[in-house]
Backbone bond lengths (Angstrom), bond angles and torsions (degrees), N, CA, C in turn:
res aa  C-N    CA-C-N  psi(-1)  N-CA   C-N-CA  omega(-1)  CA-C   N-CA-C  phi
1 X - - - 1.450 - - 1.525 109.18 -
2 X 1.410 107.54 125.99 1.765 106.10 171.38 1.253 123.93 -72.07
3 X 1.551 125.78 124.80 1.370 126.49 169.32 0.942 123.26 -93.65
4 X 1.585 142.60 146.89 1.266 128.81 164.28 1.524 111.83 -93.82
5 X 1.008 102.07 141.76 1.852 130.48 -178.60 1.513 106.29 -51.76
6 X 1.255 107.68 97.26 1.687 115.81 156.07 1.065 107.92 -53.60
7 X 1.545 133.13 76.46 1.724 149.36 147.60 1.439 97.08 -2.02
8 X 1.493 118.79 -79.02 1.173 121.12 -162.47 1.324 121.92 -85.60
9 X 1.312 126.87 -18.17 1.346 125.54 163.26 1.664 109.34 -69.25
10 X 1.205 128.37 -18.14 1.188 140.95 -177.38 1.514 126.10 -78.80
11 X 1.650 107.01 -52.77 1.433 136.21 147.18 1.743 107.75 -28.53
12 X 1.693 97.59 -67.94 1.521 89.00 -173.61 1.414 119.55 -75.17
13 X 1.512 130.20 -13.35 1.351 129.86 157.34 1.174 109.16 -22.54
14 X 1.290 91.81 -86.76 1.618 130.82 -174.18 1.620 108.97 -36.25
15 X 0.905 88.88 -66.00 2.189 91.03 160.36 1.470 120.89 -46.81
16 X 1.112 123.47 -44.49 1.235 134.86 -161.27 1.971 96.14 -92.84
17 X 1.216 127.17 -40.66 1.439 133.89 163.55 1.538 114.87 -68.01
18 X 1.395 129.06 -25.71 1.365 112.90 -179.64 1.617 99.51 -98.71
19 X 1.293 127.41 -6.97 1.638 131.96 -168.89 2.208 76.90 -81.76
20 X 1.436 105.27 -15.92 1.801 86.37 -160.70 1.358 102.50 -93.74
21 X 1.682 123.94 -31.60 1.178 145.75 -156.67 1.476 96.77 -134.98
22 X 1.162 102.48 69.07 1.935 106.81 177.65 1.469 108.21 -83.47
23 X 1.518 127.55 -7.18 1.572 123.78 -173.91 1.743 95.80 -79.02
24 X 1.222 108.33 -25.36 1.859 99.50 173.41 1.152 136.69 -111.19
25 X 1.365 123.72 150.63 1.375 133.06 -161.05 1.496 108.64 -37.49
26 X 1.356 109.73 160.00 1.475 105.02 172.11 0.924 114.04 -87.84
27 X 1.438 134.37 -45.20 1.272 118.62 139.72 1.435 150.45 40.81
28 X 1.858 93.81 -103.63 1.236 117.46 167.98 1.582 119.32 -60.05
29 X 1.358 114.62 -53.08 1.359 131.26 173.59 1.682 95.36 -36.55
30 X 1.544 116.56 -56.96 1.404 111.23 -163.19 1.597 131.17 -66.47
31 X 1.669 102.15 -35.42 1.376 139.24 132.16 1.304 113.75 -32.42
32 X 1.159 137.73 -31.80 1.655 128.06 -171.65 2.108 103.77 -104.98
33 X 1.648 85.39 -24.52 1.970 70.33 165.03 1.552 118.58 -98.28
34 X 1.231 97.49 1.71 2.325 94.50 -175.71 1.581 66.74 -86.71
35 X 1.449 135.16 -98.20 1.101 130.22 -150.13 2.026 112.48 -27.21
36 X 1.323 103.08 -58.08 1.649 76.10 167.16 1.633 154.51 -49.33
37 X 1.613 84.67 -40.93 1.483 98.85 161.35 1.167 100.53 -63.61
38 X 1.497 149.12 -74.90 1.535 137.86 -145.13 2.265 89.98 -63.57
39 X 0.984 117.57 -29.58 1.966 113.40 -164.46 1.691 69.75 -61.98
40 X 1.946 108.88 -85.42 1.615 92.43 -158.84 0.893 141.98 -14.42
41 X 1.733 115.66 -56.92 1.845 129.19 -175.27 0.987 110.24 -61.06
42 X 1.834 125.75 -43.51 1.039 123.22 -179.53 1.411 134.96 -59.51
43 X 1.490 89.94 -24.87 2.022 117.83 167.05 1.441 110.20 -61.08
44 X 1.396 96.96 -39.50 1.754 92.77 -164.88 1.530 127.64 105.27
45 X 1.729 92.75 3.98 1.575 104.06 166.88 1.445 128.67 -44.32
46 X 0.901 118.81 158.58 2.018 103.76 139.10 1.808 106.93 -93.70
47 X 1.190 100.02 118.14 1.494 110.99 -177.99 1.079 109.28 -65.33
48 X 1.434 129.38 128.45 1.467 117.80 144.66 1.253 110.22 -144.77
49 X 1.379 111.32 159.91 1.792 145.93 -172.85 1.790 90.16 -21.88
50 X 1.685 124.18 -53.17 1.533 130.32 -155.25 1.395 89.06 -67.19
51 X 1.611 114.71 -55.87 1.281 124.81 -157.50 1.978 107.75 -55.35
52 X 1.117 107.81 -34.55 1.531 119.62 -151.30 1.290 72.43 -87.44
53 X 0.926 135.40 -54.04 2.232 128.03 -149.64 1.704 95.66 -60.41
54 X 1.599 96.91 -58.17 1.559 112.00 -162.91 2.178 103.94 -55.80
55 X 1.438 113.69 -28.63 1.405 114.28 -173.21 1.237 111.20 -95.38
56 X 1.706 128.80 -12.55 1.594 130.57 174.79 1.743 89.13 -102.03
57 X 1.533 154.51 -33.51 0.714 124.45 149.72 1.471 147.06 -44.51
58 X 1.452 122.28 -31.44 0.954 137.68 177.69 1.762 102.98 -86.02
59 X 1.249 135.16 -45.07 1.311 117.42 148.63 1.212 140.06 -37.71
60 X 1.481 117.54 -36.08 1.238 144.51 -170.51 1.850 110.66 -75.77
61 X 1.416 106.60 -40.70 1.128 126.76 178.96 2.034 96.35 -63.58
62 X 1.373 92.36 -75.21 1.713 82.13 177.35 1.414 135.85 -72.82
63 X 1.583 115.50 5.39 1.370 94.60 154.31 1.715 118.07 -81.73
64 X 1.733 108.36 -13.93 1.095 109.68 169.89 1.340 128.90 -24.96
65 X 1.735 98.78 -83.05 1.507 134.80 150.66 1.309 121.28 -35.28
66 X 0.963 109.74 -32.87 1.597 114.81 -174.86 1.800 100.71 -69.01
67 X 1.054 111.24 -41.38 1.394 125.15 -177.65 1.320 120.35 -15.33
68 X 1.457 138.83 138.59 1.418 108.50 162.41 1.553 124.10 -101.53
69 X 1.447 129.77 159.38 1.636 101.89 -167.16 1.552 105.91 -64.25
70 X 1.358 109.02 -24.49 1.697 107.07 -161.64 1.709 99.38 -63.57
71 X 1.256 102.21 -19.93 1.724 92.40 171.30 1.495 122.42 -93.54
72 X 1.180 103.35 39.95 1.566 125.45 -176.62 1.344 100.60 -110.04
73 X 1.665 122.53 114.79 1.485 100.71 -177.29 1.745 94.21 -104.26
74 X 1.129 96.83 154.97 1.825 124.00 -176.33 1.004 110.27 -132.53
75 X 1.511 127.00 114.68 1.127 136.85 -169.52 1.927 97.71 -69.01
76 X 1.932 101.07 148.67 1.479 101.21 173.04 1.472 112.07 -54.07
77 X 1.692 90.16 159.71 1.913 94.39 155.20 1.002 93.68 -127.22
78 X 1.808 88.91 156.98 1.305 106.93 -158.55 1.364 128.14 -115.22
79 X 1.370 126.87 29.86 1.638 136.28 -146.70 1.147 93.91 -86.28
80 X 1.574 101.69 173.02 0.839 121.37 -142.40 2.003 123.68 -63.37
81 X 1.698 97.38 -32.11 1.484 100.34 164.17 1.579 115.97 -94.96
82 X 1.641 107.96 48.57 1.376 124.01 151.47 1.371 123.68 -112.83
83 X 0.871 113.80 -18.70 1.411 138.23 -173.28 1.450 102.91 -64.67
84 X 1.493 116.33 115.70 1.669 113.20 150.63 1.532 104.10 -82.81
85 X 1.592 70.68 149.00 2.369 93.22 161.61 1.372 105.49 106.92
């Protein structure tokens, strides 16, 4: 059965998930709850607002993790046998 998208129950997900996971785009974060809602329906759930938070959080968590450190940027150091001049 097709649902239409609670805009604003969705909005505030999405607010409430990037205030949790602030290292990623907003974007993506926002992208990771339409995509949940569309996985649920497509499951055959009955969707709701709890259901969608709890399945883009738990995604959200492993792209965390998923991360690699090398995509961790760290600013240089700079001592002293770094130094040009």
């Amino acid at each position: 059965m097709l649902h239409i998208y609670p805009a604003h129950d969705l909005k505030r997900v999405t607010a409430r998930l990037h205030g949790e996971f602030g290292t990623l785009p907003h974007p993506r974060v926002e992208r990771c709850v339409t995509d949940a809602w569309r996985c649920a329906e497509h499951l055959g759930f009955e969707v709701t607002i709890a259901l969608v938070e709890r399945i883009a959080r738990e995604r959200l968590q492993a792209m965390i993790k998923a991360e690699p450190p090398s995509a961790k940027v760290i600013p240089p150091r700079l001592g002293e046998h770094d130094r040009l001049g």
